[in-house]
TORLUM-497795 format. One record per atom (N, C-alpha, C): residue number from 1; x, y, z. Coordinates in steps of 0.001 Angstrom, whole numbers, plus 500000, padded with zeros to 6 digits. Layout:
BEGIN
 resi     px     py     pz
  NUM      X      Y      Z
...
***
This chain:
BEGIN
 resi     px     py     pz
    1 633106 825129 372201
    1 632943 824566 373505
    1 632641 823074 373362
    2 633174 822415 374583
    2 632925 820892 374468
    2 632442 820227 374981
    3 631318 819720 375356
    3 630901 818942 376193
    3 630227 817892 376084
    4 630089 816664 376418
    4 629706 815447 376694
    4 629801 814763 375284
    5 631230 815075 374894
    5 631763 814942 373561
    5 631193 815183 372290
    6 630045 816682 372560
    6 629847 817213 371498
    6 630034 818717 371556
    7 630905 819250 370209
    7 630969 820054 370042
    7 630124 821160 370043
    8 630178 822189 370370
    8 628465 823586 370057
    8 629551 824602 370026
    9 628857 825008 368726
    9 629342 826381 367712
    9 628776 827342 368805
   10 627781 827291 369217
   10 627226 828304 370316
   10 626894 828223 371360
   11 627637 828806 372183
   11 626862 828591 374124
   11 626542 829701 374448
   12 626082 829408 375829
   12 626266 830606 376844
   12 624777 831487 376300
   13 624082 831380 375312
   13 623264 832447 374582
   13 621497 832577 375579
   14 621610 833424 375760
   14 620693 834104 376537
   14 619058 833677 375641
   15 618441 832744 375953
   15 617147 832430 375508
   15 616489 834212 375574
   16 615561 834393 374086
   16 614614 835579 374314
   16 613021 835598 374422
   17 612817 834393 373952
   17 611335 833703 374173
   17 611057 832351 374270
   18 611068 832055 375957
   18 611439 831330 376144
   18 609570 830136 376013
   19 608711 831060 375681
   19 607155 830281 375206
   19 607275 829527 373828
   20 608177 830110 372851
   20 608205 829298 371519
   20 609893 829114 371296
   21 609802 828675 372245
   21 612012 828450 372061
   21 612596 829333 371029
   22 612031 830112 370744
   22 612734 830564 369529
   22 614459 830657 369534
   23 615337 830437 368815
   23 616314 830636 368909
   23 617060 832234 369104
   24 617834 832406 369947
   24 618042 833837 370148
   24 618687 834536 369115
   25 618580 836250 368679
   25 618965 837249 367644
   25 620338 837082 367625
   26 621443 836351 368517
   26 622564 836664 367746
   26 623203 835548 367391
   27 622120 834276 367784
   27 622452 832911 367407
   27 621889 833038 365559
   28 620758 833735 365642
   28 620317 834031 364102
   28 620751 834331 363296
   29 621401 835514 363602
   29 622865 836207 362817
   29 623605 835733 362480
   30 624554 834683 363267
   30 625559 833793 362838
   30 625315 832541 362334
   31 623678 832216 362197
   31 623245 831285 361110
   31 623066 831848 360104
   32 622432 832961 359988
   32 622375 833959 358417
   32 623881 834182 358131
   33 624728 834761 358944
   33 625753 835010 358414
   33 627198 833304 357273
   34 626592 832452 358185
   34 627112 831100 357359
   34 626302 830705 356332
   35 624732 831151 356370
   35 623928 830663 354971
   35 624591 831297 353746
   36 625303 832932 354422
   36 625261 833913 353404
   36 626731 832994 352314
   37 627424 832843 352804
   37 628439 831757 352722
   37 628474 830986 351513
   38 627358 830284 351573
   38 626892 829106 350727
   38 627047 829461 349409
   39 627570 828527 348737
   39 627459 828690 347146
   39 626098 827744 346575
   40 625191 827682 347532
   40 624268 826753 347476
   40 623189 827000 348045
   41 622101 826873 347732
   41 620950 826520 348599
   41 620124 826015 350251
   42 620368 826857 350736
   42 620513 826013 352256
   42 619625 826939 353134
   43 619298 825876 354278
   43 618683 826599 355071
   43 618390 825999 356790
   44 618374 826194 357553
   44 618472 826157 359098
   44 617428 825858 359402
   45 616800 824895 360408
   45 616019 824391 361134
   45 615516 824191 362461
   46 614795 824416 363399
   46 614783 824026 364736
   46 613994 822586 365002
   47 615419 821889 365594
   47 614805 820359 365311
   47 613451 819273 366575
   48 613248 820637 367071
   48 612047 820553 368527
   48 610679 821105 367451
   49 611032 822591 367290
   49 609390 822942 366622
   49 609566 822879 365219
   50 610309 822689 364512
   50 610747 822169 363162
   50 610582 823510 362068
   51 610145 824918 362990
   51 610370 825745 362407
   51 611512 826447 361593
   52 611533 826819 360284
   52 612476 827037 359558
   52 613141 828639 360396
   53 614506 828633 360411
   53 615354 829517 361219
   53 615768 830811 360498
   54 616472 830419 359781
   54 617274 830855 358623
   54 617797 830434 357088
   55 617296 831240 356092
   55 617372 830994 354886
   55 618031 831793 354498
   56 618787 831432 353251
   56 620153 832065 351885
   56 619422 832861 350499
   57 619491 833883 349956
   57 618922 833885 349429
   57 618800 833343 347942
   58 619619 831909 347617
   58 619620 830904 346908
   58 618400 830020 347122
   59 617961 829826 348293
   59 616779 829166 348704
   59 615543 830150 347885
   60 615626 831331 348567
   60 614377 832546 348192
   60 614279 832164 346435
   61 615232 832269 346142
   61 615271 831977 344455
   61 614726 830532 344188
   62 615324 829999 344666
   62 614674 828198 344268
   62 613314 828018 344282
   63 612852 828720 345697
   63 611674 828268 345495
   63 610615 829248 345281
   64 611033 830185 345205
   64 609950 831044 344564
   64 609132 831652 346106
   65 609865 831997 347059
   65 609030 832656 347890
   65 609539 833783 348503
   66 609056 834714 349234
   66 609655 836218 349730
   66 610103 835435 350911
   67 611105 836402 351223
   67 612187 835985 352454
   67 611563 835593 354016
   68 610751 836323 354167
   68 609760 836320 355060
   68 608373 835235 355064
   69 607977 835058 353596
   69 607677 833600 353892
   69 608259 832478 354688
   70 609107 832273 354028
   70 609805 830892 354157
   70 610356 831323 355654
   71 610314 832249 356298
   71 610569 832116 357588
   71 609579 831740 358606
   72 608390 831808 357885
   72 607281 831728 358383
   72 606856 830545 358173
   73 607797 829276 358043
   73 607265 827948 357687
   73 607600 827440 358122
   74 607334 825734 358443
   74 607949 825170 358968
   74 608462 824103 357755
   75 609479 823401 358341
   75 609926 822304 357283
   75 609124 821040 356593
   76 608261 821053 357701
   76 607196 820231 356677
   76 606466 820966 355778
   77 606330 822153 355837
   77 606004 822580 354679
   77 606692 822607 353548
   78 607517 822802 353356
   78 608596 822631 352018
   78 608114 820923 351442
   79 607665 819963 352121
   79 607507 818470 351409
   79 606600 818467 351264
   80 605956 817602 350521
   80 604852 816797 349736
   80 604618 816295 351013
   81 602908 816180 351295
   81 602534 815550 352157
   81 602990 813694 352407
   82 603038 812932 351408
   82 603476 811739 351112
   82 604883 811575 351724
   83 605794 812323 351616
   83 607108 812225 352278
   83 607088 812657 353779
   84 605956 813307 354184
   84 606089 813582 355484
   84 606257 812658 356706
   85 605840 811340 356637
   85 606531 810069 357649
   85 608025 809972 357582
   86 608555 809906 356221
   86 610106 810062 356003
   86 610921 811097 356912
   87 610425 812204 356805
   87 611137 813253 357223
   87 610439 813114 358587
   88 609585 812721 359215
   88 609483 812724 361079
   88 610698 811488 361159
   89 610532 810700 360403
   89 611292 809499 361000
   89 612832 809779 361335
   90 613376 810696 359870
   90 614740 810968 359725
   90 614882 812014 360957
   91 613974 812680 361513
   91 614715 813637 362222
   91 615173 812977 364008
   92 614452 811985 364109
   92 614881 811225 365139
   92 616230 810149 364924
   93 616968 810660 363375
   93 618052 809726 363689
   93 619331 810549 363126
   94 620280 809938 363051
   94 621667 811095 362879
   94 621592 810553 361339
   95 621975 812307 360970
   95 622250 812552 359538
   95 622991 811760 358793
   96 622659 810997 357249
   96 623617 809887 356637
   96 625253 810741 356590
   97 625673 810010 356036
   97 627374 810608 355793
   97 627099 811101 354192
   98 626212 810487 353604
   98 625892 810949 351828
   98 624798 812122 351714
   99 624765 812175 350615
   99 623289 813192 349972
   99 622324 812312 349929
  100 621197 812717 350260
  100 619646 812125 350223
  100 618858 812687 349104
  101 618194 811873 348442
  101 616620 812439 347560
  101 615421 812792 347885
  102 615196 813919 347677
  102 613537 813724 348641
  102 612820 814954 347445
  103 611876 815618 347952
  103 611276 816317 346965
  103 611500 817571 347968
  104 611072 819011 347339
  104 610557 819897 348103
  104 609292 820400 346657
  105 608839 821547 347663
  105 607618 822153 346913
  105 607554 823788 346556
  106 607786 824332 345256
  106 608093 825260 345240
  106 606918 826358 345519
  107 606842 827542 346045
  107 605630 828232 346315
  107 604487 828348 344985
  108 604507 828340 344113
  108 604032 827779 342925
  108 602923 826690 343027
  109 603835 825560 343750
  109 603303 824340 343535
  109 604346 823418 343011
  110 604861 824049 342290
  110 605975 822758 341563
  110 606775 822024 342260
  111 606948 820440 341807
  111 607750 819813 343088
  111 608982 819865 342276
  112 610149 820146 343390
  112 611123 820040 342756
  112 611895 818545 343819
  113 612758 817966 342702
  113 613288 817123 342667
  113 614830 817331 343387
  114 614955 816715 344278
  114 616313 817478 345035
  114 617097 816437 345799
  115 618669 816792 345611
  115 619596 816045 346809
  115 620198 817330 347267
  116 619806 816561 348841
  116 620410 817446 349713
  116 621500 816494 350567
  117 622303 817240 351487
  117 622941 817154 352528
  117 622865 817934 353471
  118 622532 817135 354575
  118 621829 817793 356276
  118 623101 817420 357500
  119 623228 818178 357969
  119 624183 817911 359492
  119 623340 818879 360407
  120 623541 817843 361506
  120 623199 818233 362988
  120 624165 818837 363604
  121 623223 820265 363953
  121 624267 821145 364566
  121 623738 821859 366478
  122 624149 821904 367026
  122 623708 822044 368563
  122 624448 823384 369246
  123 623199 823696 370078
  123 624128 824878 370562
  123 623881 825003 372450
  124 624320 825551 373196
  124 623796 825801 374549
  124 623189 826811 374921
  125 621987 827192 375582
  125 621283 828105 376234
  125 622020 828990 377360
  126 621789 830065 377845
  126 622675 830494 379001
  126 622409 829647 380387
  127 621775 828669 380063
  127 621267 827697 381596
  127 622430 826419 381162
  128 622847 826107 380134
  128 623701 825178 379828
  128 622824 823865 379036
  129 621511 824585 379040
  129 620314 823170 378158
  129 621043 823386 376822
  130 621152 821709 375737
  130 621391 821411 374850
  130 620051 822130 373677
  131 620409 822055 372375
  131 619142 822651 371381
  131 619780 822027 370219
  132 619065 821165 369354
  132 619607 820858 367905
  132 618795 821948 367129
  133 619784 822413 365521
  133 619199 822665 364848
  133 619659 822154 363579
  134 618965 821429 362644
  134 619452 820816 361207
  134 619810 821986 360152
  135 620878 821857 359082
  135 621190 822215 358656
  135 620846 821609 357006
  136 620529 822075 355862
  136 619920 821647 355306
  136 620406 822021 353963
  137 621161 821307 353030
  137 622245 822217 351817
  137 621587 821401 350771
  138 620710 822239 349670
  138 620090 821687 348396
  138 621479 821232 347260
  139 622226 820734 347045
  139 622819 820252 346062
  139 622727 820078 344899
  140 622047 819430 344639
  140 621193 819693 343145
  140 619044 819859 342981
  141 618702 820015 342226
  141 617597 820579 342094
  141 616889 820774 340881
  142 615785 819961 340373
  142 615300 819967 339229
  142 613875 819320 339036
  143 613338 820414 338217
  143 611325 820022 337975
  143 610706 818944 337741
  144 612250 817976 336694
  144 611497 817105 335668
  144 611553 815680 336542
  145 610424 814738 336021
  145 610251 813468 336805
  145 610844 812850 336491
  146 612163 812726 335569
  146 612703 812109 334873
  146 613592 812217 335680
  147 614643 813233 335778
  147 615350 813450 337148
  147 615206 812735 338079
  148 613853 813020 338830
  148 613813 812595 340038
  148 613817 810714 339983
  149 613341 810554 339059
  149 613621 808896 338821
  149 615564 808592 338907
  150 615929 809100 337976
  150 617290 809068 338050
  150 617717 808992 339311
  151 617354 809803 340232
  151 617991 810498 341440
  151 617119 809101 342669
  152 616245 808226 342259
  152 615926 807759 343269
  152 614790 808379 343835
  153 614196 809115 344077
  153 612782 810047 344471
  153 611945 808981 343859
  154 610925 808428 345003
  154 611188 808977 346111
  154 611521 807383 346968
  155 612288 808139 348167
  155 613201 807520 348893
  155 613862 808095 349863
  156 612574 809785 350565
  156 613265 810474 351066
  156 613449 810281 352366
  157 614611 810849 352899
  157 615072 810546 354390
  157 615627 811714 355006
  158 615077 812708 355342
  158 615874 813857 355068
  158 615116 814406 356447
***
């Protein structure tokens, strides 16, 4: 569907709680069903309560948490407190055209060193209200600080 020259993968979808926006069960599905997809690491976002949506279970592996955690988080949790101005700032602006460096934090503790690539993706409510949700693809991924020097970390914008 098209409107006000942006595309949405999803309309028409019937809000189910409409106290914590949550995104509706069959908008969920067809975000799980494209994570499942991934030959990569990735995971879905709601870019209002910044709660994490949907995760791959390439993510569950990366970072070392049960599936149900990480649903239970929000995206600032995955960063180092220090990067957290970066990532409020980035989410008020449109996604680069490249991969970004930033850190995440594995349930452990361990920071891992990471480029990702994020696109903004939008869908419509059954009232016709707009909803972003970020999309979030780990690319590469690694413990050592040596890496993350290589890679630019930190410098995240994500």
């Amino acid at each position: 569907m098209l409107k006000n020259n942006r595309e949405y993968a999803l309309a028409g979808l019937t809000r189910q709680d409409e106290a914590n926006e949550s995104v509706p069960a069959n908008a969920l599905r067809w975000l799980e069903r494209m994570l499942a997809a991934s030959p990569d690491p990735a995971y879905f976002f709601d870019m209002k309560s910044r709660r994490l949506l949907a995760v791959n279970r390439l993510l569950v592996k990366l970072l070392g948490y049960r599936w149900e955690e990480l649903l239970a988080k929000s995206v600032e949790d995955l960063r180092p407190l220090e990067e957290l101005p970066h990532l409020l700032r980035s989410l008020k602006q449109e996604p680069p055209s490249n991969s970004v460096d930033c850190r995440h934090i594995r349930k452990d503790g361990t920071l891992l060193f990471v480029r990702v690539f994020y696109r903004d993706n939008y869908y419509l409510d059954s009232e016709g209200s707009e909803h972003a949700i970020r999309l979030v693809t780990i690319i590469q991924a690694d413990a050592s600080p040596l890496i993350g020097l290589e890679m630019g970390v930190p410098v995240p914008d994500i």
